[in-house]
C-alpha positions in Angstrom: 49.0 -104.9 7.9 51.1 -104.5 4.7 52.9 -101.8 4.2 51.4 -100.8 1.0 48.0 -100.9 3.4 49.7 -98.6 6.3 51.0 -95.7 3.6 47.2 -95.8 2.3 46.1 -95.4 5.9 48.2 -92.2 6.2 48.1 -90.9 2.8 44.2 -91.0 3.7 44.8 -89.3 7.1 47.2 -86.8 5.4 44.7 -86.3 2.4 41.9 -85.8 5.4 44.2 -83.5 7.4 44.6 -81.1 4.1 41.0 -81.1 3.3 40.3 -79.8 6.5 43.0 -77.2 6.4 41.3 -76.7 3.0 37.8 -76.4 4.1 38.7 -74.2 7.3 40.7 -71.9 4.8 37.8 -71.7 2.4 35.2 -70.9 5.7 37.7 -68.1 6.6 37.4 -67.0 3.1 33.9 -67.3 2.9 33.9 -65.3 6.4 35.9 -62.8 5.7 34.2 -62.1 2.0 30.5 -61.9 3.7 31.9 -59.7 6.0 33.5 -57.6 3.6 30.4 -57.7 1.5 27.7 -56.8 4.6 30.3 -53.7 5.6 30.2 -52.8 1.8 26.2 -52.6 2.1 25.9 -51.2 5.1 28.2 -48.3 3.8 26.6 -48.1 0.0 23.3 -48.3 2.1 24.6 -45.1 4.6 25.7 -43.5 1.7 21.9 -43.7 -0.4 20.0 -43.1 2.8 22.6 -39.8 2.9 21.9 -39.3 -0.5 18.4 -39.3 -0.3 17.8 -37.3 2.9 20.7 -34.7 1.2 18.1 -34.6 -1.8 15.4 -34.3 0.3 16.3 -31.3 2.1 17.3 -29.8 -1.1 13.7 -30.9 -2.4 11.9 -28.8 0.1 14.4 -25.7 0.5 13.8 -25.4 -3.3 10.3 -25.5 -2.8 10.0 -23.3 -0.3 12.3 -20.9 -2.0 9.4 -21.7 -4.9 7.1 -20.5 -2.6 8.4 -17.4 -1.3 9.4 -16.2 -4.9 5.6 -17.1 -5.5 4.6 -15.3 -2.1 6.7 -12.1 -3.0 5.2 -12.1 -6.9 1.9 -12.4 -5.5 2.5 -9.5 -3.0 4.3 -7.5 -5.6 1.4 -7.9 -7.6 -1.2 -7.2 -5.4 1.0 -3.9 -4.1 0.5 -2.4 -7.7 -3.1 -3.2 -7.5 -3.4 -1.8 -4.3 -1.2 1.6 -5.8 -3.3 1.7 -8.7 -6.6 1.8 -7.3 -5.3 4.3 -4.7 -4.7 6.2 -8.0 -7.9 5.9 -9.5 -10.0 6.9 -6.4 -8.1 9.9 -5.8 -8.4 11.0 -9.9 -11.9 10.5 -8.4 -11.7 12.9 -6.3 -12.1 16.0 -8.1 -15.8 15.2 -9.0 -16.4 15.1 -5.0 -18.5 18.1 -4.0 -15.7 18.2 -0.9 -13.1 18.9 -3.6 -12.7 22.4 -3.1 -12.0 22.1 0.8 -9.2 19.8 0.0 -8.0 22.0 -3.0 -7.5 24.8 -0.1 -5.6 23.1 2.4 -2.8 22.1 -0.7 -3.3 25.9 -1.9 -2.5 26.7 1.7 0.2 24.2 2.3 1.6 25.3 -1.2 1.5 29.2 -0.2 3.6 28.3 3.2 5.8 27.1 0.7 5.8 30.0 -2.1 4.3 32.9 -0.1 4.7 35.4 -3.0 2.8 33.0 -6.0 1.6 35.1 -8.9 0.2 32.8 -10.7 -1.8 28.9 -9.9 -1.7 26.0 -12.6 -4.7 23.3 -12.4 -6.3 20.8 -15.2 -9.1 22.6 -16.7 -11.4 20.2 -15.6 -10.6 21.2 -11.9 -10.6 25.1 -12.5 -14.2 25.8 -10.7 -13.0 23.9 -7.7 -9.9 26.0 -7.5 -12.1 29.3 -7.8 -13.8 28.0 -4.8 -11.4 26.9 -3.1 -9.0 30.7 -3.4 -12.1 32.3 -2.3 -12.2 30.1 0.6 -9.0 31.3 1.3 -9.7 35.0 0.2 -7.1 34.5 -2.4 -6.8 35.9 -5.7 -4.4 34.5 -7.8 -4.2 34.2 -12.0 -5.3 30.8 -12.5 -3.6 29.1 -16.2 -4.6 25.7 -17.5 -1.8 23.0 -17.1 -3.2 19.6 -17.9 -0.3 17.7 -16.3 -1.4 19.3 -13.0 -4.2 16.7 -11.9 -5.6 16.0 -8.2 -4.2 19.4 -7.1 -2.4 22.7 -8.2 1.0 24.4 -9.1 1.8 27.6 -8.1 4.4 29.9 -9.9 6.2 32.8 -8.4 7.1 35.7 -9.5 8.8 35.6 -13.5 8.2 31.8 -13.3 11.5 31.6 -11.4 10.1 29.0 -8.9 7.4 26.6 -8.5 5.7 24.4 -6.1 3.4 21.5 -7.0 1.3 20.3 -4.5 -1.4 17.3 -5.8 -3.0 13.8 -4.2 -1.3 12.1 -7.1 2.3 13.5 -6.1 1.8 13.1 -2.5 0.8 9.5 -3.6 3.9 9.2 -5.3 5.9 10.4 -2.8 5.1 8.4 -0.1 5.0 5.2 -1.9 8.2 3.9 -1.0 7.4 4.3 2.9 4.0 3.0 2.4 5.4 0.3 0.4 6.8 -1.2 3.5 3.2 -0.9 5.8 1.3 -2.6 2.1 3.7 -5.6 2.3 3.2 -5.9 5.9 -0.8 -5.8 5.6 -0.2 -8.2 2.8 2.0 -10.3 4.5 -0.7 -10.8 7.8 -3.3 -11.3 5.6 
């Protein structure tokens, strides 16, 4: 072998022995870039199913909260409703022929109150029932026209220093924060 044929021999050996290095390089790169690559997917793919159960959650918490503001409008609602037919059944009331027996116990509650009234205040409209319902009692009182006094009657003591009003509608009124609380139960079990 000629010289010129040895040096090709190991140029092509040395040209062989680089390409290798060369290929297993470029396989490490390749390696290490797919690599790189699946852990980059992996985490973007963490990071949307995060994002999605994140938006999710706030999804349905909104939706509920949607709900209850729905829930508590509606039973707001149907609270007035329920107050305001209260209301009308017991403006109803003094067209009962029982009126006058309910008119004397608030006469009587209202006398434990203001022992000494001269004088008792009703609507006209409810006048006759309050005549029954003093002689009931065996009351005599002077009875004056108040048109603001509905569902019940005022009584005035002496000089019309002091007053006591004593009516459904008050009593109504008064006691519609406590039964406020036992309507939005009822409506809440229904």
């Amino acid at each position: 072998m000629s010289l010129g044929d040895i040096l090709e021999t190991e140029i092509q050996g040395e040209i062989a022995r680089i390409r290798e290095q060369a290929q297993t390089h470029a396989d490490q790169i390749i390696a290490q870039a797919q690599e790189r690559a699946r852990t980059m997917l992996e985490s973007r793919q963490r990071a949307l199913h995060t994002d999605y159960a994140a938006g999710l959650t706030r999804a349905r918490s909104a939706a509920d909260l949607d709900a209850n503001a729905q829930r508590l409008a509606a039973g707001d609602t149907l609270q007035v409703q329920a107050f305001q037919t209260a209301q009308t059944h017991l403006r109803q009331i003094p067209s009962l022929p029982e009126y006058p027996q309910v008119l004397a116990k608030l006469i009587q509650e209202a006398l434990t109150a203001l022992p000494n009234a001269q004088v008792i205040e009703a609507a006209s409209s409810e006048h006759d029932a309050v005549r029954a319902a003093l002689a009931q009692l065996g009351r005599h009182l002077e009875l004056r026209a108040n048109e603001s006094v509905k569902t019940g009657v005022r009584l005035v003591g002496e000089n019309g220093k002091t007053s006591v009003q004593n009516t459904l509608l008050g009593r109504l009124s008064a006691a519609q924060g406590e039964l406020s609380a036992q309507v939005s139960r009822l409506l809440a079990e229904a």
